[in-house]
TIROLUM-139094 format. One record per atom (N, C-alpha, C, O): z, x, y; atom name; residue in three letters; chain. Coordinates in steps of 0.2 Angstrom, whole numbers. Each point is the difference from the previous one (the first is absolute). Layout:
BEGIN
R      c3      c1      c2   atome   residu   chaine
R       Z       X       Y      CA      ALA        A
...
***
This chain:
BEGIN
R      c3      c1      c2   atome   residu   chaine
R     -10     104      75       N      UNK        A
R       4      -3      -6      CA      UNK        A
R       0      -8       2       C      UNK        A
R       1      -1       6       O      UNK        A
R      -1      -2      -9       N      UNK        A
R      -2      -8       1      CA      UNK        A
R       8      -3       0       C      UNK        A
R       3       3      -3       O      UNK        A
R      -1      -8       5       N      UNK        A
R       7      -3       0      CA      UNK        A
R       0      -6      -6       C      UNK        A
R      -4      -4      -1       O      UNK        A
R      10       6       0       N      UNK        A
R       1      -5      -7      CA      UNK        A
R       2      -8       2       C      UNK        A
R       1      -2       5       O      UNK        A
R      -3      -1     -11       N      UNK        A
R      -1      -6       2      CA      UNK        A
R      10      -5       2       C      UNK        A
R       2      -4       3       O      UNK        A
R      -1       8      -6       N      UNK        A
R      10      -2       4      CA      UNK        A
R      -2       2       8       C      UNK        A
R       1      -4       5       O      UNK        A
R      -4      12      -3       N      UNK        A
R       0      -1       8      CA      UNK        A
R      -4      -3       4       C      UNK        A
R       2       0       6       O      UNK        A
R     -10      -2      -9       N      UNK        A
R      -2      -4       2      CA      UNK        A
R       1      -8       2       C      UNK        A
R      -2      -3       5       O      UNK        A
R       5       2     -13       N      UNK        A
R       4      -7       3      CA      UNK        A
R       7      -2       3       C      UNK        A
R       3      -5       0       O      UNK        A
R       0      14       3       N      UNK        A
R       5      -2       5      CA      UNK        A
R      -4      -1       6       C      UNK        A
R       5      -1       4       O      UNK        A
R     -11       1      -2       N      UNK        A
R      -2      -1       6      CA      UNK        A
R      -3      -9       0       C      UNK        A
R      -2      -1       5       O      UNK        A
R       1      -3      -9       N      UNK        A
R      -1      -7       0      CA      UNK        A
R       6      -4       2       C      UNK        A
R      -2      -6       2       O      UNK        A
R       9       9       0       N      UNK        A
R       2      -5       3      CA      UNK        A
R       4      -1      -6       C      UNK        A
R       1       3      -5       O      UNK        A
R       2     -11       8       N      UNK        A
R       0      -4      -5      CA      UNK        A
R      -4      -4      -6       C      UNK        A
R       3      -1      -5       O      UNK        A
R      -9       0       7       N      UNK        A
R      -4      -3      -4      CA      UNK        A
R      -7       5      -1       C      UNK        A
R      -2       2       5       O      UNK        A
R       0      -1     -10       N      UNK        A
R      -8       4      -1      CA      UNK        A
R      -1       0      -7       C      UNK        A
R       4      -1      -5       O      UNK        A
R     -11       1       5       N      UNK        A
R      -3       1      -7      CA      UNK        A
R      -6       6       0       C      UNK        A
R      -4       2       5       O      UNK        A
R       3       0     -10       N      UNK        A
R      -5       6      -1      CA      UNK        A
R      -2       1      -6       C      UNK        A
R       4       0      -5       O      UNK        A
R     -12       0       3       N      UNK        A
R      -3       2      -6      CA      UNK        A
R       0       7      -1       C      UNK        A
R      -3       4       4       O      UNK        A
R       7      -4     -11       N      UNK        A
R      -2       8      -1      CA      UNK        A
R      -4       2      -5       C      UNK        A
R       1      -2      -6       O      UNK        A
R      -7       7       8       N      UNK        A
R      -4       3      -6      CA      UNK        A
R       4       3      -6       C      UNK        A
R       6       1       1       O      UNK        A
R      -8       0      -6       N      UNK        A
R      -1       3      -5      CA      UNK        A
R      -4       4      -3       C      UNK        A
R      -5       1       3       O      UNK        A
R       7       4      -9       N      UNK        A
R      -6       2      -1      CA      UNK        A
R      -3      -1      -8       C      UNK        A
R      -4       3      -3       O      UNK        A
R       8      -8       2       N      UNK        A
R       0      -6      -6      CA      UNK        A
R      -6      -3       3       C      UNK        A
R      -2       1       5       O      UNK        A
R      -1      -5     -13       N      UNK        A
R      -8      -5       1      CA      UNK        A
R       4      -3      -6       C      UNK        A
R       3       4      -5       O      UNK        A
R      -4     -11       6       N      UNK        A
R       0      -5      -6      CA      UNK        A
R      -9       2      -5       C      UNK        A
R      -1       0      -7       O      UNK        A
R      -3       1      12       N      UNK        A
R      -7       1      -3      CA      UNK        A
R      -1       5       5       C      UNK        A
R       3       3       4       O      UNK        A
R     -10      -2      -7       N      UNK        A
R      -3       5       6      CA      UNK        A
R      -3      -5       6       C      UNK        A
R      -3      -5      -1       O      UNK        A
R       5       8       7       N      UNK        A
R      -3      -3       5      CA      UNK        A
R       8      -6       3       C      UNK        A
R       1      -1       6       O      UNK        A
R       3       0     -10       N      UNK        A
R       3      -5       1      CA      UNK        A
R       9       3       1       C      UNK        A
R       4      -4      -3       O      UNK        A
R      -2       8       7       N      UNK        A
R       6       3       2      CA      UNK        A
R       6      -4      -2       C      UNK        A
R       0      -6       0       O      UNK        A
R       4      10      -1       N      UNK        A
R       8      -4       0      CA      UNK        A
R       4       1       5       C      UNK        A
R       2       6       2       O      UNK        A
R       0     -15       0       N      UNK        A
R       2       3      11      CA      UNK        A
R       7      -5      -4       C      UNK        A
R       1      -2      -5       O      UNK        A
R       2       3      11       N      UNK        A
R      10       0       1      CA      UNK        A
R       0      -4       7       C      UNK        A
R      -1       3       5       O      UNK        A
R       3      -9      -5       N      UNK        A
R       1      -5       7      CA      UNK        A
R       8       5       1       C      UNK        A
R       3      -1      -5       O      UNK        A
R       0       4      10       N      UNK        A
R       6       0       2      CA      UNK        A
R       1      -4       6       C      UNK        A
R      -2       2       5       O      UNK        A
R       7      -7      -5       N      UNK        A
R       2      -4       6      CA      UNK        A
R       8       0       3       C      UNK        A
R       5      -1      -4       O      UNK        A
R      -5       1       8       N      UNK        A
R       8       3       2      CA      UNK        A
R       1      -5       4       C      UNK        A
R      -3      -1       6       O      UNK        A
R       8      -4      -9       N      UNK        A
R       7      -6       5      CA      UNK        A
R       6       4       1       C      UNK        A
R       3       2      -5       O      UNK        A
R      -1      -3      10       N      UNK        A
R       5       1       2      CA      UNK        A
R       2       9      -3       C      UNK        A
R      -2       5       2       O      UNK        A
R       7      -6      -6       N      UNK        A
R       1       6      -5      CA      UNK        A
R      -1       0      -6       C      UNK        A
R       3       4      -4       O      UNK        A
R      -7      -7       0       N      UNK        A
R      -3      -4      -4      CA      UNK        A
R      -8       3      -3       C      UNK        A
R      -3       0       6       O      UNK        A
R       0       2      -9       N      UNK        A
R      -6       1      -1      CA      UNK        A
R      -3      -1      -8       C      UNK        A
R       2       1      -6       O      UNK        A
R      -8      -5       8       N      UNK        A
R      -5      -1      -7      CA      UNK        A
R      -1       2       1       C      UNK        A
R       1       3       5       O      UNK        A
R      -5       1     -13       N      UNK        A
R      -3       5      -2      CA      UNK        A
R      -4      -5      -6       C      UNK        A
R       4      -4      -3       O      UNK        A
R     -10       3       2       N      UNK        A
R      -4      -4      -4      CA      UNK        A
R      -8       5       0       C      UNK        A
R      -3       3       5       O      UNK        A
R       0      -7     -12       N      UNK        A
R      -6       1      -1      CA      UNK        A
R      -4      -6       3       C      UNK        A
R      -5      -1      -4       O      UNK        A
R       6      -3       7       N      UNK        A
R      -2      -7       3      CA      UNK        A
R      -2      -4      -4       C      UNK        A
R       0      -6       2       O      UNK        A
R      -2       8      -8       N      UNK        A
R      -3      -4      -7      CA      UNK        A
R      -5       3       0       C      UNK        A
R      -5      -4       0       O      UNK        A
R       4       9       1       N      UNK        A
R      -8       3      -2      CA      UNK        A
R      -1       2      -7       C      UNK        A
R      -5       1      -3       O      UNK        A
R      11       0      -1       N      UNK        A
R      -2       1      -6      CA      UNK        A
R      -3      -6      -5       C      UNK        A
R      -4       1      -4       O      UNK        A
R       7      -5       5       N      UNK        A
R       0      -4      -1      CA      UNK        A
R      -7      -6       1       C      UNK        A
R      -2      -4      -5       O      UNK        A
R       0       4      12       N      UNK        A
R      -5      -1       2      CA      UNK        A
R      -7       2      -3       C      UNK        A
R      -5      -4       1       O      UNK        A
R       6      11      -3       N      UNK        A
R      -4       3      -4      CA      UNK        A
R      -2       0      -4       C      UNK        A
R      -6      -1      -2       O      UNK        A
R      11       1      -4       N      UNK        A
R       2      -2      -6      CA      UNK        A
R      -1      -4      -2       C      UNK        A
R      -2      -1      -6       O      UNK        A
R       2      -5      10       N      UNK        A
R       2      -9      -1      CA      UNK        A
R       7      -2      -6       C      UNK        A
R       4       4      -2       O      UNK        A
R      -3      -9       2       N      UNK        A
R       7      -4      -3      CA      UNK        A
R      -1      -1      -8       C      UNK        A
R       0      -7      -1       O      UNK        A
R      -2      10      -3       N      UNK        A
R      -2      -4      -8      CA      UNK        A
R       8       0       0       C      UNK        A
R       4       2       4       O      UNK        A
R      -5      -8     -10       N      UNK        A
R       5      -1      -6      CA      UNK        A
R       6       7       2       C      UNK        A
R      -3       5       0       O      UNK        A
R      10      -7       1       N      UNK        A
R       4       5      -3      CA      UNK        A
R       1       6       6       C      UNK        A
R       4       4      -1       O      UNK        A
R      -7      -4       5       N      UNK        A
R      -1       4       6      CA      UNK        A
R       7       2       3       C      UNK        A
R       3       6       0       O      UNK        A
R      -1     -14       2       N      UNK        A
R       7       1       5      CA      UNK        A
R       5       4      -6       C      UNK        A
R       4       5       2       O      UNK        A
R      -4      -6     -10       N      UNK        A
R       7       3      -4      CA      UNK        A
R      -1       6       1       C      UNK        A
R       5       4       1       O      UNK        A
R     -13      -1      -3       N      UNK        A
R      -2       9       1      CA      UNK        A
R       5       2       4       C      UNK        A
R       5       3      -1       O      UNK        A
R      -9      -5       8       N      UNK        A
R       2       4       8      CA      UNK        A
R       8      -2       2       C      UNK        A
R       2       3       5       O      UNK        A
R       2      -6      -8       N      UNK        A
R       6      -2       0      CA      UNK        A
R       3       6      -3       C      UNK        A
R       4       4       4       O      UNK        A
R      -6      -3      -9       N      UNK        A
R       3       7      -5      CA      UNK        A
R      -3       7       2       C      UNK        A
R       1       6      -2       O      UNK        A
R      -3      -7       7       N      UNK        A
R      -3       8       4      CA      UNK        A
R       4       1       5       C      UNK        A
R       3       4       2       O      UNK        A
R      -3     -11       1       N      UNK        A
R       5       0       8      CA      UNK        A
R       6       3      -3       C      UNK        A
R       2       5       1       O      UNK        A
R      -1      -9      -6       N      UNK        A
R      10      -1      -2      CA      UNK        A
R       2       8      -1       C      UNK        A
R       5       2       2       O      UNK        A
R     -12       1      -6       N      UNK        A
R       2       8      -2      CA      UNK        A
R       0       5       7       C      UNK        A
R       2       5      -1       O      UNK        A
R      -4      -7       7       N      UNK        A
R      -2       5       4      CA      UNK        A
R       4      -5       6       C      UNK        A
R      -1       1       6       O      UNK        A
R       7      -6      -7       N      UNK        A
R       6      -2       6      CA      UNK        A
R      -5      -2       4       C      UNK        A
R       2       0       6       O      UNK        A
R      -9      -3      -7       N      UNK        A
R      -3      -3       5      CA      UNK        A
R       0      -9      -2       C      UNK        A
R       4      -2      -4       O      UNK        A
R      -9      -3       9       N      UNK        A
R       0      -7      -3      CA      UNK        A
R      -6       0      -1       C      UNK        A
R      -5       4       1       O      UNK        A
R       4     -10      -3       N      UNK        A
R      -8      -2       0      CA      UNK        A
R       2     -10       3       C      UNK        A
R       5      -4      -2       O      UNK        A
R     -11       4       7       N      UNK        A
R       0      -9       3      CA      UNK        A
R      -3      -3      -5       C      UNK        A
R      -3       3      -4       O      UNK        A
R       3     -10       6       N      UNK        A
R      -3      -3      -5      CA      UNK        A
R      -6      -1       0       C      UNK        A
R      -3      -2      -4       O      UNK        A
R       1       5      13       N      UNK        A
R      -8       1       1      CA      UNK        A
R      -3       6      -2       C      UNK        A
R      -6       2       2       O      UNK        A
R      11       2      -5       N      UNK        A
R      -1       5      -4      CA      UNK        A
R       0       7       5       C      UNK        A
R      -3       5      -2       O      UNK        A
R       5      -5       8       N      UNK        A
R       0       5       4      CA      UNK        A
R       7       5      -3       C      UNK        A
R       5      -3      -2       O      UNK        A
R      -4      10       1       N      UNK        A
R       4       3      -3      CA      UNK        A
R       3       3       7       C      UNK        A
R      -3       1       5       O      UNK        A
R      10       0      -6       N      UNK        A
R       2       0       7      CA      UNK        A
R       8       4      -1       C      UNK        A
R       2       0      -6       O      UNK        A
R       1       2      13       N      UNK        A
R       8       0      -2      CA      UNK        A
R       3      -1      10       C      UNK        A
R      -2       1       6       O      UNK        A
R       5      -2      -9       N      UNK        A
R       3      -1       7      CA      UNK        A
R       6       5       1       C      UNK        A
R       5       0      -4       O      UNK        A
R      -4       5       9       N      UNK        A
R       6       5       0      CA      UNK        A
R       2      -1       9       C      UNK        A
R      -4      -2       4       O      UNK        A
R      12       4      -3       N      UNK        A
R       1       2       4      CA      UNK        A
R      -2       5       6       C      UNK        A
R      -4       4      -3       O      UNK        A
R       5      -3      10       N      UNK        A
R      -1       6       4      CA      UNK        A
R       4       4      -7       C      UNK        A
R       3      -3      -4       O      UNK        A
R      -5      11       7       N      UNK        A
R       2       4      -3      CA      UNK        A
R      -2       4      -6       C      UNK        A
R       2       6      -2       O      UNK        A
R      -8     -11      -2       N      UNK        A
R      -1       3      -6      CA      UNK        A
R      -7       2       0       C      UNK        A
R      -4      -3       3       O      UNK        A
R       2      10      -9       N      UNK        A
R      -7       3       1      CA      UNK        A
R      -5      -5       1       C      UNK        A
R      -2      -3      -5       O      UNK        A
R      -1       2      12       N      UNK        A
R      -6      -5       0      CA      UNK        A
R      -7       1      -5       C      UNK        A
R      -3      -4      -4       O      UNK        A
R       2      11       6       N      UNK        A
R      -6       4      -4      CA      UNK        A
R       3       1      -8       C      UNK        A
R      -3      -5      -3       O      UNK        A
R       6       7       0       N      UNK        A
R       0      -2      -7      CA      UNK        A
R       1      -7      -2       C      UNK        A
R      -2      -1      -6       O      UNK        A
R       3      -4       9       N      UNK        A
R       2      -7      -2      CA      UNK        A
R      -7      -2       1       C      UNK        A
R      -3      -3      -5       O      UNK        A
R      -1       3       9       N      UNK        A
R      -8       4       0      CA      UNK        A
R      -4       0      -3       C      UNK        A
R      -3      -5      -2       O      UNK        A
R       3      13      -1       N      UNK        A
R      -1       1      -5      CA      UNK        A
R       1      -3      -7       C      UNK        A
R      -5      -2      -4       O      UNK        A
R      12       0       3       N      UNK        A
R       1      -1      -6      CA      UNK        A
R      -3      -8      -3       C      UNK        A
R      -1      -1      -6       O      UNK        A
R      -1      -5      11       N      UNK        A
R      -3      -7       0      CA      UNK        A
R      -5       2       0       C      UNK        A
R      -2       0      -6       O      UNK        A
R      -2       5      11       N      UNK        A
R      -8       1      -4      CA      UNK        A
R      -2       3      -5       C      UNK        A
R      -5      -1      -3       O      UNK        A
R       9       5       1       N      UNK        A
R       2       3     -10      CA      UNK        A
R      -1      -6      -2       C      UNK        A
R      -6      -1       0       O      UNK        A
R      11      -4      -2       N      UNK        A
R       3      -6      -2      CA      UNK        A
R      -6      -4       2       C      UNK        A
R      -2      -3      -5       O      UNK        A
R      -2       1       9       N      UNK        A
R      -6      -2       0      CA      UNK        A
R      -5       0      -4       C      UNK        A
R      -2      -4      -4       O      UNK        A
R      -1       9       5       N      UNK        A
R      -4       3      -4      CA      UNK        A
R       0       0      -7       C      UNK        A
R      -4       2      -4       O      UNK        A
R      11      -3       1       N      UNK        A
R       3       1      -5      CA      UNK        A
R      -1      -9      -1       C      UNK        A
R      -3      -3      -4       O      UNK        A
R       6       0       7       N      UNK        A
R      -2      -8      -1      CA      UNK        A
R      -7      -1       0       C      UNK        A
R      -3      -4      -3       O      UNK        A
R       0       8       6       N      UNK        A
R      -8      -3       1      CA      UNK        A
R      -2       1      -7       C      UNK        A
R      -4      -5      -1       O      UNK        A
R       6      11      -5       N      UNK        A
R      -3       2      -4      CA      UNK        A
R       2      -6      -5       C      UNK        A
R      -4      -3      -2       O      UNK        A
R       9       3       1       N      UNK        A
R       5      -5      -6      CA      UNK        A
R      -3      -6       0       C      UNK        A
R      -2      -3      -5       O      UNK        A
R       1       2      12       N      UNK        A
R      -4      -8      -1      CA      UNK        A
R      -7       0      -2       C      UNK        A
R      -3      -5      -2       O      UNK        A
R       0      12       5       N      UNK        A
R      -8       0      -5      CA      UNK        A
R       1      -1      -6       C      UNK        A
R      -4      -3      -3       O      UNK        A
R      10       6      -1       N      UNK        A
R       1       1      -4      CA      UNK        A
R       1      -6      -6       C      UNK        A
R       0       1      -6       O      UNK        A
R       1      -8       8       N      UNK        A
R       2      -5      -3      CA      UNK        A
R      -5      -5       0       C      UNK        A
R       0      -5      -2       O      UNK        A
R      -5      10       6       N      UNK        A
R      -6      -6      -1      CA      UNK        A
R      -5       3      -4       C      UNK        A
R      -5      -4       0       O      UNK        A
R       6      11      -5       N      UNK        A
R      -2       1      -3      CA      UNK        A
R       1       0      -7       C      UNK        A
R      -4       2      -4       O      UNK        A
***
């Protein structure tokens, strides 16, 4: 059984970072990954802006992905990276999970506006 990514990143210390697969694809070929970075007691959780990067920024981009974060308690940067920041303590792998959902989910919205 493989160790979850809370117990893997109690062994980083204080500081560490880790990309986690998925078994989400924006496209075929093109996977949906999760930067986890741990300060202190403190952890990112982001799509690093790959949705985004993929997608590119038309017209109206930021108000879309604004209204997806807002609905799913996440943020979106202005570099368009979707992300949340939580304390030690909370589900690492669902918070996870649910950004690479919420990724994928921006990736579409935004093909979606250029069409």
């Amino acid at each position: 059984m493989s160790q979850s990514l809370q117990e893997r990143a109690a062994g980083w210390g204080e500081h560490g970072a880790e990309t986690v697969a998925t078994t989400l694809e924006y496209l075929p070929g093109e996977p949906v990954t999760v930067r986890v970075r741990k300060r202190g007691i403190r952890y990112d959780i982001s799509d690093d802006g790959r949705a985004l990067a993929l997608a590119g920024k038309p017209r109206g981009w930021h108000a879309v992905v604004e209204r997806l974060c807002i609905e799913q308690g996440m943020n979106v940067a202005r570099d368009g990276r979707v992300w949340v920041l939580v304390s030690q303590g909370r589900d690492l792998d669902d918070l996870a999970a649910r950004i690479a959902e919420l990724s994928a989910e921006v990736y579409d919205a935004v093909l979606d506006l250029e069409g």
